[in-house]
C-alpha positions as YAML, in Angstrom:
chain: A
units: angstrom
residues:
- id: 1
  name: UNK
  ca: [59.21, 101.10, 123.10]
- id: 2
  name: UNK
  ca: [59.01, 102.58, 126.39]
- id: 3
  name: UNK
  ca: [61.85, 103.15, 128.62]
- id: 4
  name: UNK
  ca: [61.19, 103.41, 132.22]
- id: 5
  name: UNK
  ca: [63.81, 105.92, 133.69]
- id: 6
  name: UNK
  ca: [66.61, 104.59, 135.42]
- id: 7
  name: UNK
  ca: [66.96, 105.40, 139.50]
- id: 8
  name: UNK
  ca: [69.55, 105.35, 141.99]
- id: 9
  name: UNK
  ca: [69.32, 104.08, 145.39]
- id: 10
  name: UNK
  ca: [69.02, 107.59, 146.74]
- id: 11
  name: UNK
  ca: [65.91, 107.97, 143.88]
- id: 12
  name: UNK
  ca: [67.85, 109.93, 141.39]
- id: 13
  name: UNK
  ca: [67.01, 109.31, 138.01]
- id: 14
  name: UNK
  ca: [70.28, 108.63, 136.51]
- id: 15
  name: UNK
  ca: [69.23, 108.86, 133.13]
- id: 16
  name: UNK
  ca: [67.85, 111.63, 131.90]
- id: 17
  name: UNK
  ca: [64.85, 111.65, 129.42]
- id: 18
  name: UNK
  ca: [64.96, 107.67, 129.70]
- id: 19
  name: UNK
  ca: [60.92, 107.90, 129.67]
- id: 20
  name: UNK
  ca: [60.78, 108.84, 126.02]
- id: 21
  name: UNK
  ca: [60.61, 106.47, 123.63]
- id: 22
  name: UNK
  ca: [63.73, 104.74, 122.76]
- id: 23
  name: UNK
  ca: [63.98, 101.55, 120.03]
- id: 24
  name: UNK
  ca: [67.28, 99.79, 120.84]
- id: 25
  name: UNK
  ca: [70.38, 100.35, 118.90]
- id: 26
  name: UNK
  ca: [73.86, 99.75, 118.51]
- id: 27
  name: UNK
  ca: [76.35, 102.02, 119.89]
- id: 28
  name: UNK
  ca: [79.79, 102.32, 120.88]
- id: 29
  name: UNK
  ca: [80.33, 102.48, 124.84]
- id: 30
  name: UNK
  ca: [83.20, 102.38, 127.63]
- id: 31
  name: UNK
  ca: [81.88, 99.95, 129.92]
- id: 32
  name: UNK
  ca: [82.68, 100.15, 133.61]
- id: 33
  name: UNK
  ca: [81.60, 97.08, 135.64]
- id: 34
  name: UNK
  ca: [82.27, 97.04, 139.64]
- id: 35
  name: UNK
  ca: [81.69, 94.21, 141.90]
- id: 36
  name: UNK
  ca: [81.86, 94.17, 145.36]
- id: 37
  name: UNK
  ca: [84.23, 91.14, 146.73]
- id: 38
  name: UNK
  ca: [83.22, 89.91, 150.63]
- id: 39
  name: UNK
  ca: [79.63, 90.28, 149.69]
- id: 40
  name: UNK
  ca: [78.84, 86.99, 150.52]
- id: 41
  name: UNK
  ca: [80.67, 87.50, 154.15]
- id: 42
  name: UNK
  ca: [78.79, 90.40, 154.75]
- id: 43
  name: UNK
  ca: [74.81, 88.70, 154.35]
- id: 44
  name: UNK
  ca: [76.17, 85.63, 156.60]
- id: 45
  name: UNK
  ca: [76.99, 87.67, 159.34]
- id: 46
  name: UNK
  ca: [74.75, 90.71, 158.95]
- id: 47
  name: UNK
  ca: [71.13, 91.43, 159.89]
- id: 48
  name: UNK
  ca: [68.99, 92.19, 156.65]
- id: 49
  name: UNK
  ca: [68.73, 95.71, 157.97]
- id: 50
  name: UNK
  ca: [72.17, 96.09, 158.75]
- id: 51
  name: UNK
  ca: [73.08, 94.65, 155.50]
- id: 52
  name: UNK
  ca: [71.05, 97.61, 154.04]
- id: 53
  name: UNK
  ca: [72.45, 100.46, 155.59]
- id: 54
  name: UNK
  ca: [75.63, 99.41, 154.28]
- id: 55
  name: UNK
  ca: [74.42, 98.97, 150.58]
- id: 56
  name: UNK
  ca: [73.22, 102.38, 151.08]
- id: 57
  name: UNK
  ca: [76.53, 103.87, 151.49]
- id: 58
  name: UNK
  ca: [78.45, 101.32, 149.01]
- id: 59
  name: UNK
  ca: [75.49, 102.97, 145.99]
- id: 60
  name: UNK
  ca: [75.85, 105.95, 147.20]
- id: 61
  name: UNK
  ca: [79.21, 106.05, 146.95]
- id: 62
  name: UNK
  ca: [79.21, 104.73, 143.37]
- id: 63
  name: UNK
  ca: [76.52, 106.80, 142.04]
- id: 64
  name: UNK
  ca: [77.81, 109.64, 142.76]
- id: 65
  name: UNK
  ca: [81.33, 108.51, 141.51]
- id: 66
  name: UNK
  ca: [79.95, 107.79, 137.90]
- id: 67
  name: UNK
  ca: [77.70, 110.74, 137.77]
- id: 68
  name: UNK
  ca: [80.50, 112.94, 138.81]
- id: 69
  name: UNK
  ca: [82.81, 111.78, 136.01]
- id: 70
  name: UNK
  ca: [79.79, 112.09, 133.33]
- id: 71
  name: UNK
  ca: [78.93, 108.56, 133.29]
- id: 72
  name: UNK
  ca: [75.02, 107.07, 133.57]
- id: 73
  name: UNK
  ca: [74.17, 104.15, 135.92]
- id: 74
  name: UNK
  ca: [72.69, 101.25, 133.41]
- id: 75
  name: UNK
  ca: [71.95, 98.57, 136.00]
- id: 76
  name: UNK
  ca: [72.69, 97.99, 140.38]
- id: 77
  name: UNK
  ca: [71.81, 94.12, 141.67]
- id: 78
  name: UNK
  ca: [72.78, 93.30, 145.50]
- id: 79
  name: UNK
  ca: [76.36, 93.89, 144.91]
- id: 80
  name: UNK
  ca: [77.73, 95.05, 141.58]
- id: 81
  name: UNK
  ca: [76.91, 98.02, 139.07]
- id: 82
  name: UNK
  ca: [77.13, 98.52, 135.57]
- id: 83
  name: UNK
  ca: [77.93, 101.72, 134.07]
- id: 84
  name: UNK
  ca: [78.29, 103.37, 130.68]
- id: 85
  name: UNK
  ca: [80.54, 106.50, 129.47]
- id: 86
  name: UNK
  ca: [80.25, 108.43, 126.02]
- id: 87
  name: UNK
  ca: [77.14, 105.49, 125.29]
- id: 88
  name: UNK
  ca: [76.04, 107.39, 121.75]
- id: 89
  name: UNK
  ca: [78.69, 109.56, 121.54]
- id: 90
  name: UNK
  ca: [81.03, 108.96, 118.29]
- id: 91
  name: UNK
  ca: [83.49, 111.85, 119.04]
- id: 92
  name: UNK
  ca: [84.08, 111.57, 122.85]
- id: 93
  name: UNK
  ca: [85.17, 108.02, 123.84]
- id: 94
  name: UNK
  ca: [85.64, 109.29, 127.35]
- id: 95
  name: UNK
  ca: [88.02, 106.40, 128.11]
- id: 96
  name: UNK
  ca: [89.71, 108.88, 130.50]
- id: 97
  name: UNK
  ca: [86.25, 109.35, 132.14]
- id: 98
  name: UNK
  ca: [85.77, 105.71, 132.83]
- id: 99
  name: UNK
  ca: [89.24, 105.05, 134.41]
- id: 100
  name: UNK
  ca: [88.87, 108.16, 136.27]
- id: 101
  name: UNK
  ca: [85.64, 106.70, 137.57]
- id: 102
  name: UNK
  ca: [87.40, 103.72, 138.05]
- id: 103
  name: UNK
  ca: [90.36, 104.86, 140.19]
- id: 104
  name: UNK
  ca: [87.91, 107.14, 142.41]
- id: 105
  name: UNK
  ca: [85.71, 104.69, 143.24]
- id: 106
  name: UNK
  ca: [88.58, 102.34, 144.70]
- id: 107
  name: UNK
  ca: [90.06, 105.03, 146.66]
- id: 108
  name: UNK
  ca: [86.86, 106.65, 148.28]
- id: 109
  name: UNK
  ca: [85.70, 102.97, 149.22]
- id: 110
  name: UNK
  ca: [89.09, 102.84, 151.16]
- id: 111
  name: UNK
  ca: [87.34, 104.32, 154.54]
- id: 112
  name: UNK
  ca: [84.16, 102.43, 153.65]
- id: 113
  name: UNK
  ca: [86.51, 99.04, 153.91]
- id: 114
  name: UNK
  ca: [88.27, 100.05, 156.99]
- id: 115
  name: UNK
  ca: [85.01, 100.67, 158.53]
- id: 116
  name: UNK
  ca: [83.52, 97.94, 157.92]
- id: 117
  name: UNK
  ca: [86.31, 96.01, 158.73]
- id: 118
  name: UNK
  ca: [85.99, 97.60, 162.36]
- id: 119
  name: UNK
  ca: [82.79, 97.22, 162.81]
- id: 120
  name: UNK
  ca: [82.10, 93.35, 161.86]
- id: 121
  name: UNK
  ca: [85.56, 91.82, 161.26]
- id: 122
  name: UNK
  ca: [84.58, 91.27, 157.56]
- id: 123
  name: UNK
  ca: [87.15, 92.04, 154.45]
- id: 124
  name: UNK
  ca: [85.91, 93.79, 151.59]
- id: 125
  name: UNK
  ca: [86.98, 95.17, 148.49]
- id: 126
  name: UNK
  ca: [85.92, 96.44, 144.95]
- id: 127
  name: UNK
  ca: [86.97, 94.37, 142.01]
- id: 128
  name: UNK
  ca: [86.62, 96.87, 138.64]
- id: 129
  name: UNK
  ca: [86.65, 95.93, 134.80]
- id: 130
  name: UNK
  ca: [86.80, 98.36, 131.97]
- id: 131
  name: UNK
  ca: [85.67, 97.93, 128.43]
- id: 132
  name: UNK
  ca: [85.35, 100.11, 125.26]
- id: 133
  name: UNK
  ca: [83.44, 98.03, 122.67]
- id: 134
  name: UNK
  ca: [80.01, 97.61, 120.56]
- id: 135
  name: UNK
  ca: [76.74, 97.53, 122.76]
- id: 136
  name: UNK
  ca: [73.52, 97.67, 121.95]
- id: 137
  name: UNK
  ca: [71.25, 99.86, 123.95]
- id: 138
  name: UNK
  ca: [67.96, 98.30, 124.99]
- id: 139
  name: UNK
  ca: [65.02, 98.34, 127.36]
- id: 140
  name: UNK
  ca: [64.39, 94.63, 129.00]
- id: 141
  name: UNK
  ca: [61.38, 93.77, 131.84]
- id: 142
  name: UNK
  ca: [57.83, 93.71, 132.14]
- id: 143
  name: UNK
  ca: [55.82, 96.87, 130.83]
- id: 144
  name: UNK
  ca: [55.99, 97.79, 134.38]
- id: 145
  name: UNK
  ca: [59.58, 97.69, 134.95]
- id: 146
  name: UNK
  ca: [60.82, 97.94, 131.96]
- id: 147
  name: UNK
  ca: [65.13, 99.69, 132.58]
- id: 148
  name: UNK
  ca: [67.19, 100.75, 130.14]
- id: 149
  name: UNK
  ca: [71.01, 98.57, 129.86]
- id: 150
  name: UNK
  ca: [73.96, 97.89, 127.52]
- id: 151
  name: UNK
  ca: [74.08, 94.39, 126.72]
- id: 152
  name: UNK
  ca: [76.65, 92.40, 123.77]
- id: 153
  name: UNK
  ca: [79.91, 91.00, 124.20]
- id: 154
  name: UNK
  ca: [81.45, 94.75, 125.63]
- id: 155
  name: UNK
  ca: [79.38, 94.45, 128.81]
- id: 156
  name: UNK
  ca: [79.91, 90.96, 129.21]
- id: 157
  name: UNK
  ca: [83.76, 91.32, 129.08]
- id: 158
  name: UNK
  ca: [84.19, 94.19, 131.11]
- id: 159
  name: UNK
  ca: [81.82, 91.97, 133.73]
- id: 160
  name: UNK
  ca: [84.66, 89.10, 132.97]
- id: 161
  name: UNK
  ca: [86.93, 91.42, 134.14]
- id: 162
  name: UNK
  ca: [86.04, 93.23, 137.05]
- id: 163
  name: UNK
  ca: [85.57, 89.39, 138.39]
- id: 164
  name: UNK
  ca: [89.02, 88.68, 137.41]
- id: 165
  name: UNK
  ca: [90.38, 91.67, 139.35]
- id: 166
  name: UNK
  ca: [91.92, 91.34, 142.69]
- id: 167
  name: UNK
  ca: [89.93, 93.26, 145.36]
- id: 168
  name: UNK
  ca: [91.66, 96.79, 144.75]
- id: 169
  name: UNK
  ca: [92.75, 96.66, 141.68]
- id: 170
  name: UNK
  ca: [91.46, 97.75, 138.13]
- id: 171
  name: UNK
  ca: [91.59, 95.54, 135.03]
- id: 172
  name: UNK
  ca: [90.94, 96.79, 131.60]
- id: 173
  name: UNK
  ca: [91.38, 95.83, 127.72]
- id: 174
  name: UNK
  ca: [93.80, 97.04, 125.54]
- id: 175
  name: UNK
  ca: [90.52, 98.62, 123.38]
- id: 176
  name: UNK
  ca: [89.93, 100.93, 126.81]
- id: 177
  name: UNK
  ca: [94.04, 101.49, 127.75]
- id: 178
  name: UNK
  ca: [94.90, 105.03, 126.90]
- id: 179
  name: UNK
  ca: [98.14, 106.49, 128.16]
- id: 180
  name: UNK
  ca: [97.34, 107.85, 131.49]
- id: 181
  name: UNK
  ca: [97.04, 111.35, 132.12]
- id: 182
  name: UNK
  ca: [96.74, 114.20, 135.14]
- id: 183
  name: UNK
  ca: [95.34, 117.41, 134.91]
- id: 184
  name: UNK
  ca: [96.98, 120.47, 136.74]
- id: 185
  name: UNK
  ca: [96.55, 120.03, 140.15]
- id: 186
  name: UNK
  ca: [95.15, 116.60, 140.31]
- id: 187
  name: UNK
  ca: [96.10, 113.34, 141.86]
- id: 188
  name: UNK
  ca: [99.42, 111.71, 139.84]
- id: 189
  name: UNK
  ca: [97.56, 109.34, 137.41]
- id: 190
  name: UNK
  ca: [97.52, 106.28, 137.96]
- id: 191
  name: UNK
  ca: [100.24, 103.31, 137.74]
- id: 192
  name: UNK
  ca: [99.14, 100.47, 134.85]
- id: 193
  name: UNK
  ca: [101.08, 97.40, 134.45]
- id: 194
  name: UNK
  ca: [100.90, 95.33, 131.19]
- id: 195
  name: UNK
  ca: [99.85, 91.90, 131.97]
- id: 196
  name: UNK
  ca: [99.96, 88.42, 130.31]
- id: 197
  name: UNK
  ca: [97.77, 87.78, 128.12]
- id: 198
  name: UNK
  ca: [94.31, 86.36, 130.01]
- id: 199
  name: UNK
  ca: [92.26, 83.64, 129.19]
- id: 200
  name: UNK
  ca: [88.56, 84.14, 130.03]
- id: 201
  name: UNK
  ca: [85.86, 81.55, 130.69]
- id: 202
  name: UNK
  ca: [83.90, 81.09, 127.42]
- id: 203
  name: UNK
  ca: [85.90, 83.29, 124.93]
- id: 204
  name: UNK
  ca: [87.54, 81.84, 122.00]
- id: 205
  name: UNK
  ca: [91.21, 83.57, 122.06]
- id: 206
  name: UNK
  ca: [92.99, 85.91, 124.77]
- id: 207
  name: UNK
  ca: [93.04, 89.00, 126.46]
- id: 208
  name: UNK
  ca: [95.21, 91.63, 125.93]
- id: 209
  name: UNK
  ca: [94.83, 93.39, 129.96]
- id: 210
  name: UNK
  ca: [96.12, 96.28, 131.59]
- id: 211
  name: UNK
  ca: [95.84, 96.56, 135.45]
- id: 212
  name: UNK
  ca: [95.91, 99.37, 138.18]
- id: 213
  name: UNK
  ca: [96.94, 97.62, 140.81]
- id: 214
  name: UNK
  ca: [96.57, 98.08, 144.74]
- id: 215
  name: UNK
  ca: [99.84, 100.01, 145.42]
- id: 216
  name: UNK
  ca: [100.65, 98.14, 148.49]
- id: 217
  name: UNK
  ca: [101.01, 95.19, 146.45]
- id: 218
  name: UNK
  ca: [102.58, 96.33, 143.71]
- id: 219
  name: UNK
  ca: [105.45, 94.63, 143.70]
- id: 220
  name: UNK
  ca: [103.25, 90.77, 144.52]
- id: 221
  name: UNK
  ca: [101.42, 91.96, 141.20]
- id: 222
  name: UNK
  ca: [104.82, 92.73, 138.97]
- id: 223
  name: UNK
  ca: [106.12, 89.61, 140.09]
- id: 224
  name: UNK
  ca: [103.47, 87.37, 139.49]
- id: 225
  name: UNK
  ca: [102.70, 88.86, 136.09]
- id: 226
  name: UNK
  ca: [106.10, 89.49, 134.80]
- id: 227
  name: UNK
  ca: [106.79, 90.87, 131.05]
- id: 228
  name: UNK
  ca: [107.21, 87.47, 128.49]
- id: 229
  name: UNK
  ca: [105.10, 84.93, 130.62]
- id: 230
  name: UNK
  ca: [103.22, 84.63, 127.58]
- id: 231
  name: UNK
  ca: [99.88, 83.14, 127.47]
- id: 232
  name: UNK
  ca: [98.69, 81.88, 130.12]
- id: 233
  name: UNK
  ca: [95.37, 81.76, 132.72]
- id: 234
  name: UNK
  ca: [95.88, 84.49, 135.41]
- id: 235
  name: UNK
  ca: [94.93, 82.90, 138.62]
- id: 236
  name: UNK
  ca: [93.88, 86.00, 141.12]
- id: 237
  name: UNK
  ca: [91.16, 84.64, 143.92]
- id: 238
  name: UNK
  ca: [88.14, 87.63, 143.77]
- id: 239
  name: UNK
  ca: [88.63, 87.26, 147.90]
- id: 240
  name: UNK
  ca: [92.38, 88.14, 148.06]
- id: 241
  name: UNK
  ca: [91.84, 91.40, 149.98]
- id: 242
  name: UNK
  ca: [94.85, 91.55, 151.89]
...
């Protein structure tokens, strides 16, 4: 099977070796998925160029994110990305990787937001799920086009996810919480709260979730979700920005 390799929107080949041959198999992979909230806002009232430019910085900005954390870029569409960390590897889960990813990205699209914001009165933000779980690696498309992804239930959750999470924020499984941790000199790691269980569209039982939530609203976020709601749907509109 042939795998075409796998390009950024800068033209990067994000994967390595992706044109040798590679049969799909199952693996074990932290799955990162990012969506960008407001999109819709931003192709009513932008020009198609316009629109562009802006993409252009948003996959920029993520690309270089995942790369810089050791992660590979597995799929971009008009507004979201899927990304993989340790994909293949059975003795480095590099769930610190992915959250690490994770928290970056939120905080360098911060002046991305505000600019935008400026510039066309439009509210964005980045909604973020994180999974660790079975995948299978495969190549999908025409001959032509063929692209290397993760696909099975891990990718599909941590997609559930990052459209559950408020714009800000950070929402990941119990299978990809690890206790957070800062290395000498770094930014203080990150604040997780320990939500309610949450029911997802489709899956049979629910979620044990951990959030990093958008500081300013912390307290909105401890309140809403407090300790022994039990289980319940959590309610949290993709466009809540504020």
């Amino acid at each position: 099977m042939l795998a075409a390799p796998v390009y950024s929107t800068l033209g990067i080949p994000l994967i390595p070796g992706a044109q040798r041959l590679l049969p799909a198999r199952t693996t074990c992979a932290t799955v990162l998925h990012a969506d960008l909230h407001g999109y819709d806002a931003l192709v009513e009232r932008l020009a198609p160029l316009a629109l562009v430019r802006l993409l252009e910085e948003f996959f920029a900005m993520l690309t270089n994110t995942v790369l810089e954390c050791g992660g590979l870029i597995y799929h971009m569409a008009e507004a979201d990305m899927l990304a993989g960390f340790g994909v293949g590897d059975s003795r480095h889960s590099q769930l610190h990787e992915g959250l690490a990813a994770a928290c970056l990205i939120q905080q360098r699209f911060a002046p991305l937001r505000d600019a935008w914001q400026r510039g066309h009165a439009i509210d964005t933000g980045i909604g973020i799920g994180l999974h660790r779980g079975e995948v299978a690696v495969g190549v999908f498309g025409p001959s032509e086009r063929t692209a290397l992804t993760l696909v099975g239930d891990a990718a599909q959750l941590a997609a559930q996810l990052c459209q559950r999470a408020r714009a800000g924020e950070v929402l990941m499984t119990a299978a990809a919480h690890l206790p957070p941790v800062a290395a000498a000199g770094s930014a203080p790691a990150p604040t997780l709260l320990h939500l309610p269980q949450l029911i997802l569209p489709g899956r049979r039982g629910p979620i044990d979730a951990w959030c990093v939530p958008v500081q300013r609203r912390l307290e909105m976020r401890q309140c809403a979700e407090r300790p022994g709601a039990g289980h319940r749907d959590f309610t949290a509109p993709a466009s809540d920005t504020a």
